[in-house]
Structure formats: C-alpha cells, structure tokens
C-alpha positions, 0 to 999 in steps of 0.5 A: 887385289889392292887399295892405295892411296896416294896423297898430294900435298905443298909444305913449305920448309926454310923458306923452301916451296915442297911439292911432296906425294905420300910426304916425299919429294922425288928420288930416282933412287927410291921405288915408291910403287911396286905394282903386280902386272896381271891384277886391277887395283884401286887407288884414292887420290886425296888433294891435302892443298887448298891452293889448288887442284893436282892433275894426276898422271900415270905413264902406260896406264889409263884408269877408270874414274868411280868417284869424285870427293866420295860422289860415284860418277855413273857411269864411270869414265876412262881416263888417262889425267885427272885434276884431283880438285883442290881441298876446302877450306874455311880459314881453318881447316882443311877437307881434303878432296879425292878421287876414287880410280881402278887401274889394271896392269896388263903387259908391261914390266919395269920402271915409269912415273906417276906424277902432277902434271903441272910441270912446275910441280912435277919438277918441284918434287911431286912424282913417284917412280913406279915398278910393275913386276 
C-alpha cells in the first residue's frame, strides 16, 4: 500500500560525529514512522556513507529482501537484519547503495524502534521511533 525510503547517512557539525536517518538523529518525542497494521509495504534502504555499511534492524517485524544496489535476489530471502553495504566512491562522488525490502504488519499495535544495529551508531542518533496503528 506504501513505498518509503529511509535513508543512512554520517555528517559531521562542530566537530560533532552525527549519525542521522532521513537527516535526523533520534527523539523519543518524535514519530518518525506511522505504519498501518494489516497492509505490506516496500521500503528502499539508501546507505549515503562510504565509510561504511549499516545494518538495519526493525523491532517485531522480519522483511523479505527483493534486491541488493538495484540487483533482485532470487529468490528473495526473509530477514530479520540486513547490512545496507556502504556507498561508492571514487574521491569524488558518492553512489549511494540500497536495499530493496517488503514488510508487512500483521497484529501489533503501538510504539518500537528501527535502528543501525551497530550500537555506537545506534546510540549516536541512527534510530526512528516507529507506531503501528
């Protein structure tokens, strides 16, 4: 019923390491996903870091992995984590990777997380807080 994407990146400010989704570090105060229990969508994962890969995570949900940079996997394969390899580069610019995944809500209501699983990322701002209504 829905495409999304949700993007990875790192940006430095001041000095400051920032590890942002969709440009935004996390706030336990913002949703930054609302999501329709009873429908399956798809989500591209863009990796805008060539300094390295970003395993996603969502909480309660596994997903069905289509395609890798754009390549469909055949067949596609269930996932609960997925490394979104990091971006190319060639000193100049930057190719971003993907992954293309479908997930579906079935029962649960209320709040959760997706996040990078690598903690320090995690903990530096790469997570979303998530509602399925």
């Amino acid at each position: 019923v829905n495409k999304r994407t949700v993007t990875f990146s790192v940006s430095v400010v001041n000095g400051v390491v920032m590890f942002l989704i969709v440009g935004q570090g996390f706030d336990p105060n913002r949703v930054d996903q609302t999501l329709k229990v009873g429908t399956a969508e798809e989500w591209t994962l863009v990796n805008k870091d060539p300094n390295g890969g970003h395993p996603f995570h969502i909480h309660l949900n596994p997903f069905m992995v289509t395609a890798i940079n754009g390549v469909a996997l055949n067949p596609p394969v269930w996932q609960d984590t997925i490394l979104v390899p990091a971006a190319v580069t060639d000193g100049t610019v930057i190719t971003p990777s993907s992954v293309t995944m479908r997930t579906r809500y079935l029962t649960f209501t209320g709040q959760t997380v997706l996040h990078c699983h690598i903690l320090d990322h995690e903990d530096y701002g790469m997570m979303q807080l998530i509602e399925f209504v």
